[in-house]
C-alpha positions in Angstrom: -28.8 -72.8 -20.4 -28.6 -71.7 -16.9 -25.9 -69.2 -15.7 -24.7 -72.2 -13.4 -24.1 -74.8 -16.2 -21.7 -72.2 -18.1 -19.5 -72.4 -15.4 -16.7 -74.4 -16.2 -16.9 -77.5 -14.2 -13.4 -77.0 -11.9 -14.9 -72.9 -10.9 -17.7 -74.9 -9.3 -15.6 -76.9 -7.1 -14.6 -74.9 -3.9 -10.6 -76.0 -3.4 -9.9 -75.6 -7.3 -12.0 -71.9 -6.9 -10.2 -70.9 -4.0 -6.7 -71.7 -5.4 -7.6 -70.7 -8.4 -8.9 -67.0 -6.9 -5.1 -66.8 -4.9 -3.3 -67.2 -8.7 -5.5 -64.6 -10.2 -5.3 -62.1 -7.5 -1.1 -63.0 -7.0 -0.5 -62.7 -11.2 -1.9 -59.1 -11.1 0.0 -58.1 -8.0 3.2 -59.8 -10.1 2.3 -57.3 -13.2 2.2 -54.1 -11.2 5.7 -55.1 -10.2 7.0 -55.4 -13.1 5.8 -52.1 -14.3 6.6 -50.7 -10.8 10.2 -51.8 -9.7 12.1 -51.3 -13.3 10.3 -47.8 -13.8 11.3 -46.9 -9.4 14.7 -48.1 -10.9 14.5 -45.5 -14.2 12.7 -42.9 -12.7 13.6 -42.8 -9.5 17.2 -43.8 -9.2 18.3 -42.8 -12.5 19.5 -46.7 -13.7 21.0 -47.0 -16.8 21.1 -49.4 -19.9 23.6 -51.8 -17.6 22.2 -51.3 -14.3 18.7 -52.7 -16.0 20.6 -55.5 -17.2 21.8 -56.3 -13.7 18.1 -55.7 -12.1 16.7 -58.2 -14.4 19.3 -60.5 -13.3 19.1 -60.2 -9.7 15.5 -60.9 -10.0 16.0 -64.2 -12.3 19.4 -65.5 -10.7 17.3 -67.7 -8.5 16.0 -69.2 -11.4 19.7 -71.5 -12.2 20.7 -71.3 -8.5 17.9 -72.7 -6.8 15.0 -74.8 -9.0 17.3 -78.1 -8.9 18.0 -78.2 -5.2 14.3 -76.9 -4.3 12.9 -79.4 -6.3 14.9 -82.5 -4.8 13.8 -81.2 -1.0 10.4 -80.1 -2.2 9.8 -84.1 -3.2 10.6 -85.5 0.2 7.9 -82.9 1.8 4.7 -84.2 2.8 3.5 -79.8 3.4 3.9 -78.3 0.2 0.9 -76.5 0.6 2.4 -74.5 4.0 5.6 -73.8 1.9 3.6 -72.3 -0.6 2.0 -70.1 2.4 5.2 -69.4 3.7 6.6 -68.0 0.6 3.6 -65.6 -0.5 4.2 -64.5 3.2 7.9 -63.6 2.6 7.3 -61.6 -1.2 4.7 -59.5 0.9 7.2 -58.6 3.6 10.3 -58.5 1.0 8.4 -55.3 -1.1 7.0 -53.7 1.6 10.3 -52.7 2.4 10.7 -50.7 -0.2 8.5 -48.3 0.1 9.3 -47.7 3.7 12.9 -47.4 2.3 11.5 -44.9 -0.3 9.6 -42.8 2.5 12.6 -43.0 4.3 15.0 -41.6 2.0 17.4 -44.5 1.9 15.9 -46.3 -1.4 19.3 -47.4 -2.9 19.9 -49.6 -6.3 21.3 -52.2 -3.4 18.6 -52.8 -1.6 16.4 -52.8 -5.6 18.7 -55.8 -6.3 18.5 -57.7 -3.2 14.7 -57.7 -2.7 14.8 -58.7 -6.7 16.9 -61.8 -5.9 15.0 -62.4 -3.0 11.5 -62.7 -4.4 13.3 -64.8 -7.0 14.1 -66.9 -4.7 10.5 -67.4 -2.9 9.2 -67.4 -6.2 10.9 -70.6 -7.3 9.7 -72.3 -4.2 6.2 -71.2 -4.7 6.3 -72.4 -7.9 8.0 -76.1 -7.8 5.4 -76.6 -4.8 2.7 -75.7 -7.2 3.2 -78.0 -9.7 2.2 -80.6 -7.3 -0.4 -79.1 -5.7 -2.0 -79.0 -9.3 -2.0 -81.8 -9.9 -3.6 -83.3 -6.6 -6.3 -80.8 -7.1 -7.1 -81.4 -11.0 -8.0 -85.2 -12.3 -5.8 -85.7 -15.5 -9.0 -85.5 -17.9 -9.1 -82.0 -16.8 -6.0 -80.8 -17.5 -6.5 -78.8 -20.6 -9.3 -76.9 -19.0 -7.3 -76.4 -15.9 -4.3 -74.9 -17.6 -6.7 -72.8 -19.8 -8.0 -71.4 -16.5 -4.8 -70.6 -15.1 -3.4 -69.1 -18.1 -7.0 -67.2 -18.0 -6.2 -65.8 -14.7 -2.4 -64.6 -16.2 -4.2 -63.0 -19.3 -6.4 -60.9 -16.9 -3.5 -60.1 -14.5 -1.7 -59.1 -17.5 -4.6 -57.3 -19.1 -5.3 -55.4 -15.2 -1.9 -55.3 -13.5 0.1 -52.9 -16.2 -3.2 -50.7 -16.9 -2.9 -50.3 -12.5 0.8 -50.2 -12.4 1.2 -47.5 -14.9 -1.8 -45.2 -13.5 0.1 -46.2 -9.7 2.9 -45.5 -10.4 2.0 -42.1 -12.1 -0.3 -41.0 -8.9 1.7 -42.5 -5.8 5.3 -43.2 -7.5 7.0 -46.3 -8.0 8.4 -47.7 -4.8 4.8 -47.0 -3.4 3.0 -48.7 -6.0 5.0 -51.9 -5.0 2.4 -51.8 -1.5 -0.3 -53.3 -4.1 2.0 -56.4 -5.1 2.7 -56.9 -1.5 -1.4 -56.8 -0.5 -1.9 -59.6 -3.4 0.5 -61.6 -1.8 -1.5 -61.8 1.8 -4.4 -62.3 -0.3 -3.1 -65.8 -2.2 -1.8 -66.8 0.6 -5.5 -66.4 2.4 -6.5 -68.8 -0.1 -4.1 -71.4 0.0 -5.0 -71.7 3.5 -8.2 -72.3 3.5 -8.0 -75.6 1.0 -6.9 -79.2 2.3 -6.1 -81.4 -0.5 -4.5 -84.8 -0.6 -1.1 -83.8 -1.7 1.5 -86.7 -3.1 3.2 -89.0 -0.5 6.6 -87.7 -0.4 9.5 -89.8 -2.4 12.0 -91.8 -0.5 15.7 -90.4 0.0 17.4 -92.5 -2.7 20.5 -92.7 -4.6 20.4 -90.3 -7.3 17.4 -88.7 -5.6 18.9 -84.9 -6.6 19.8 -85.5 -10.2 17.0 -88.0 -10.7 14.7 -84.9 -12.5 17.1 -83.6 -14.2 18.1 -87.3 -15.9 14.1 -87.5 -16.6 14.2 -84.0 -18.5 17.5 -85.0 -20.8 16.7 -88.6 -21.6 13.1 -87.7 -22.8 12.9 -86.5 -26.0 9.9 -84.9 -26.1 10.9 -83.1 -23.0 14.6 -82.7 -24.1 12.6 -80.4 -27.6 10.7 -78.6 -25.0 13.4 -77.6 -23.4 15.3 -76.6 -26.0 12.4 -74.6 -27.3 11.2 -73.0 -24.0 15.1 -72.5 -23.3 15.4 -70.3 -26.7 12.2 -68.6 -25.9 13.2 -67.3 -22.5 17.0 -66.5 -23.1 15.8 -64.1 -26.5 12.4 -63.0 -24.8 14.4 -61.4 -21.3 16.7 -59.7 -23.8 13.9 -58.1 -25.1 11.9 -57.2 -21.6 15.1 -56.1 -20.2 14.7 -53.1 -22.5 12.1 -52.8 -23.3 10.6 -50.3 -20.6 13.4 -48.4 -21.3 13.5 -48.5 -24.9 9.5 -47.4 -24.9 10.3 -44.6 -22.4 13.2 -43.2 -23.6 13.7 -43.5 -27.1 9.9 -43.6 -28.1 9.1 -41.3 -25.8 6.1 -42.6 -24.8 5.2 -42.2 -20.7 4.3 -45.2 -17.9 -0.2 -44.9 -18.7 0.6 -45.5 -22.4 3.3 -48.4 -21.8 0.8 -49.6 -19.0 -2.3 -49.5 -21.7 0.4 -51.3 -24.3 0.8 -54.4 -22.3 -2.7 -54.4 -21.0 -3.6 -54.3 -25.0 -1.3 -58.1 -25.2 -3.1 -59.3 -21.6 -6.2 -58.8 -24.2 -4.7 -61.3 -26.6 -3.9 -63.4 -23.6 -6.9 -63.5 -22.2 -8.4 -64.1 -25.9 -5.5 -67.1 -26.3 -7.0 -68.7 -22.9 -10.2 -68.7 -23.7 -9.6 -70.1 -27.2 -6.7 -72.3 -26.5 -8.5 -75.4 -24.8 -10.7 -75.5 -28.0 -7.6 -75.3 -30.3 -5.5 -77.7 -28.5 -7.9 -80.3 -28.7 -8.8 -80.1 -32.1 -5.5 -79.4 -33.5 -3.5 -81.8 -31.1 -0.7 -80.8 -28.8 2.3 -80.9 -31.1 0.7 -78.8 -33.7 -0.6 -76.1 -31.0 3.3 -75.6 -29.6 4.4 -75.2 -33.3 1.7 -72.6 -33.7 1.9 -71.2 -30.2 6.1 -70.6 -30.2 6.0 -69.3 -34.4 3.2 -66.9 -33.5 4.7 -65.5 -30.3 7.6 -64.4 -32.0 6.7 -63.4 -35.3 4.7 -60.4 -33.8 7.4 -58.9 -31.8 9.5 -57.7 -34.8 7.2 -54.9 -34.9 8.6 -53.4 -31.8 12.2 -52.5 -33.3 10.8 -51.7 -36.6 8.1 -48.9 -34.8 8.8 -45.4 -35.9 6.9 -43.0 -37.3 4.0 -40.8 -35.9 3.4 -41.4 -32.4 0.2 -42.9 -32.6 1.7 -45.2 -35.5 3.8 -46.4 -33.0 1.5 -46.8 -30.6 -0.6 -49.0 -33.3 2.5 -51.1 -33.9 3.2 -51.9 -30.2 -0.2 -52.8 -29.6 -0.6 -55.2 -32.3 2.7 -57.0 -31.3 1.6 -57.4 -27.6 -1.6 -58.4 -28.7 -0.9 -61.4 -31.6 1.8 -62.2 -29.6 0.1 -63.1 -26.2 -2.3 -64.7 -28.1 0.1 -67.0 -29.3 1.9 -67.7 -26.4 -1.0 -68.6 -24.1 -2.1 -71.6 -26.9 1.5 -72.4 -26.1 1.6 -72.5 -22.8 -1.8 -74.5 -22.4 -0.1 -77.2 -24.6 2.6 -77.8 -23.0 1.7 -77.3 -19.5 -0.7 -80.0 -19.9 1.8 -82.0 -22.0 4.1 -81.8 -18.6 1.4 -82.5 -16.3 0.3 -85.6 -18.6 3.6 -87.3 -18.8 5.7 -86.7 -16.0 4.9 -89.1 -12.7 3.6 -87.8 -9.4 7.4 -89.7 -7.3 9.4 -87.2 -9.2 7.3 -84.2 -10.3 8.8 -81.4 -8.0 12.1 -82.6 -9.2 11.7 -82.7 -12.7 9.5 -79.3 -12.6 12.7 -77.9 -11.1 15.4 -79.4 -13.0 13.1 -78.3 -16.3 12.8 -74.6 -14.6 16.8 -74.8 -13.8 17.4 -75.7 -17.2 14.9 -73.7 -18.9 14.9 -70.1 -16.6 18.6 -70.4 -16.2 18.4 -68.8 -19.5 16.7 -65.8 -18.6 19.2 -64.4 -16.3 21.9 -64.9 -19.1 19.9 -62.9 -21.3 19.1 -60.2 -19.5 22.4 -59.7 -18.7 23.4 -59.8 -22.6 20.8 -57.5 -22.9 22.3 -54.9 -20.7 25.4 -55.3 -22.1 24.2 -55.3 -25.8 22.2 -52.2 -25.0 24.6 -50.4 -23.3 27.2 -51.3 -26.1 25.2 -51.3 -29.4 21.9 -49.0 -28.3 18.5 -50.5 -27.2 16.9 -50.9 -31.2 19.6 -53.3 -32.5 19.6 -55.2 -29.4 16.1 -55.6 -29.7 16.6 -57.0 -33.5 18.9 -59.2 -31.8 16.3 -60.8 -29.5 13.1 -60.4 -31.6 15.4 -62.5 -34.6 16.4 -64.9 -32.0 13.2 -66.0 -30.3 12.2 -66.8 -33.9 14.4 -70.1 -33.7 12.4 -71.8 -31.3 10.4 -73.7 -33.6 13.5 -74.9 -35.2 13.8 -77.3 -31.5 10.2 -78.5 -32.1 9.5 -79.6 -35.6 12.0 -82.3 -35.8 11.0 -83.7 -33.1 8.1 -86.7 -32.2 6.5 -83.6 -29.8 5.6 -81.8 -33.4 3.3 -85.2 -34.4 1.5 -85.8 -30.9 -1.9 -85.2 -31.1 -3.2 -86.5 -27.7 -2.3 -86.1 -24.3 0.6 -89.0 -23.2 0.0 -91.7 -20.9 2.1 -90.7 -17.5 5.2 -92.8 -17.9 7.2 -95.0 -15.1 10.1 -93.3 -13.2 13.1 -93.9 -15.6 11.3 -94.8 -18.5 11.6 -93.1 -21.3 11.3 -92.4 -25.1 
C-alpha cells in the first residue's frame, strides 16, 4: 500500500489538515501551561494548598459564567471562524504578560488569577465556535474518524507538552515557559486563517432563543445521562488536578522533569486510546464504549493516593495510572463527541454546546475549589481518596440509561424533538 493511501482520508483534505495542524499545535501549547502556571504559582510565589484551589478556579469560572450566553450570541453569527481568530489572538497576548511581569519583578498571585480567568474566558469562546466549525468541515459519516483525530492531536499534546513544560520550566523558570503557550496560540490562529468553509446560516432571534440549548440538553435523555456523567467526571477529576501538582511535589517528593515525564507516560495511553478508539467504537457501539471509556478512566487513578513506597515504586504506580487512564478516557471522549455531533441540529448547535459546557464545566470550578478547601483542611492524600472514589460514580449516570444500549450513531433530531 502506498504511503499516500494510509493517510486517513480527512489528513488529505487541505481545510480539515490545516485546522486540524492549529488544534495540535494549540493542545500542546495548552499542556505546557498547565505544568507552567500552577508550578510559577508553587515555586515561584510560594501558593499554598488554598491559593491552588482558587487558581484552578479562576481559570474554570468562565466555564458557568459564560458558555450559556456565548453560545446564544455565538448562534446568531454568521463569522465564527474570525471569533475563533480573535480569541487565539487574545490567550497569546493574555500570557505574554506574564513573563514580562516576571522579568519585571511585579509577578503577583493577582495578576496569576486574572490572566487564569481571562484565558477561561477566550477559551469558552474558542470552543463553542468550534463545535460548529467541525461540523461544516467533517460530513457526518466521518465523524468517528474526525473525533479520533482530534483526540489524536490531544494524546500527542499531552504526551509532548508536560515532557517540554517540565524540562522549560526547569531551564528558563515558570513564568517564562508560559512564552511557548503564547507562540502556539499565533500559530492556531495562522491556520484558522487560512481555511474558508461554509459555516451554518446563523439562527433567527427568537423567543426562547437563550434558553433554547439548555431545554435541548435537559429534555433529552440520552443527553440529560451524559451530562450527568461528564458532570461527575469533571467535578471529582479537578479535585484531583487541583492537587495533584502539589501533592506529587511536595509530599512525594518527586521534582517538575519526573512529574512532566509522568503525564507525558498517560499522553501515551492517550495517544494509544485515539488510535484504537475509532476501531472500538464501531465494533462495540457507542453506549458500550462510554461505559468502558468513564469505568476505565477512573478505576486507574486510585493508584495515585495509594503510591508509597520506594521512589521508583511510586513512580511505577503513577505511570500506570496516567497511562490506563488516558487510555480510557480518549475511547470516551471519541464516543461521545461523535454521539453529540450526531444528534444535535446545526440551528441550535452553539447553544446547546454551551448550555452542555455550562452545565457540565460549571462543575469543575466547584471542585477545585472543594479541593483547596479539602486539602488545605484534611491534607492532599485523603482529598485525593475523595475524588479518585468519586469519579468512580460516573457510570452509575450511564447504565440505566437508553445511551448504555446504542450501538450506532443517532439520526440528527428536529429542534425540540426529543426522546
Amino acid at each position: 500500500m502506498a504511503i499516500a493511501e494510509r493517510i486517513p482520508v480527512l489528513l488529505r483534505e487541505r481545510p480539515f489538515r490545516r485546522y486540524w495542524t492549529g488544534q495540535t499545535v494549540s493542545l500542546a501549547g495548552d499542556q505546557i501551561s498547565l505544568m507552567a502556571l500552577p508550578l510559577a504559582a508553587v515555586l515561584v510565589l510560594g501558593a499554598d494548598a488554598a491559593e491552588m484551589g482558587w487558581l484552578k478556579t479562576a481559570e474554570l469560572l468562565p466555564a458557568l459564567l459564560f458558555n450559556l450566553p456565548l453560545g446564544a450570541w455565538v448562534d446568531r453569527q454568521a463569522r465564527r471562524r474570525r471569533a475563533m481568530i480573535l480569541a487565539d489572538l487574545g490567550r497569546a497576548l493574555l500570557l505574554l504578560s506574564l513573563p514580562v511581569a516576571y522579568l519585571l519583578d511585579v509577578l503577583t498571585l493577582g495578576q496569576l488569577y486574572v490572566v487564569a480567568f481571562a484565558v477561561g474566558a477566550l477559551t469558552v469562546l474558542f470552543e463553542v465556535c468550534n463545535a460548529t466549525l467541525f461540523v461544516a468541515l467533517v460530513p457526518t459519516e466521518r465523524y468517528v474518524q474526525a473525533n479520533s483525530l482530534v483526540n489524536g492531536s490531544r494524546s500527542v499534546a499531552w504526551l509532548a507538552g508536560p515532557a517540554a513544560g517540565g524540562v522549560l520550566v526547569q531551564v528558563l523558570t515558570a513564568p517564562l515557559a508560559l512564552l511557548a503557550d503564547a507562540v502556539t496560540y499565533l500559530v492556531s490562529a495562522g491556520c484558522l486563517a487560512r481555511i474558508r468553509p461554509v459555516e451554518p446560516v446563523p439562527a433567527p432571534v427568537e423567543k426562547g432563543h437563550f434558553t433554547e440549548g439548555l431545554r435541548w440538553v435537559v429534555r433529552d435523555r440520552s443527553m440529560r445521562a451524559l451530562f450527568a456523567a461528564s458532570g461527575t467526571v469533571q467535578f471529582f477529576n479537578f479535585m484531583f488536578h487541583t492537587l495533584f501538582v502539589l501533592y506529587v511535589t511536595t509530599e512525594l517528593g518527586l521534582s517538575a522533569g519526573v512529574l512532566g515525564a509522568v503525564l507525558a507516560a498517560g499522553a501515551v495511553g492517550g495517544l494509544i486510546g485515539a488510535a484504537c478508539g475509532g476501531a472500538v467504537v464501531r465494533r462495540i457501539g457507542i453506549g458500550p464504549s462510554l461505559v468502558t471509556g468513564f469505568a476505565g478512566f477512573a478505576l486507574p487513578l486510585l493508584l495515585v493516593p495509594a503510591a508509597s513506597g520506594p521512589e521508583p515504586l511510586v513512580i511505577g504506580m503513577l505511570f500506570a495510572a496516567e497511562f490506563l487512564s488516558c487510555v480510557a478516557v480518549m475511547l470516551a471522549d471519541i464516543a461521545a463527541g461523535s454521539f453529540q455531533m450526531a444528534l444535535i441540529p446545526d440551528a441550535i448547535r452553539a447553544r446547546v454546546m454551551g448550555a452542555f459546557r455550562t452545565l457540565n464545566h460549571g462543575f469543575r470550578p466547584l471542585g477545585a475549589l472543594l479541593g483547596g478547601l479539602l486539602g488545605a483542611a484534611l491534607g492532599l492524600q485523603p482529598t485525593l481518596w475523595v475524588a479518585t472514589v468519586g469519579t468512580l460514580l460516573a457510570v452509575l449516570w450511564v447504565l440505566p440509561s437508553p445511551l448504555a444500549r446504542l450501538r450506532e450513531l443517532p439520526e440528527r433530531a428536529p429542534v425540540g424533538v426529543h426522546e
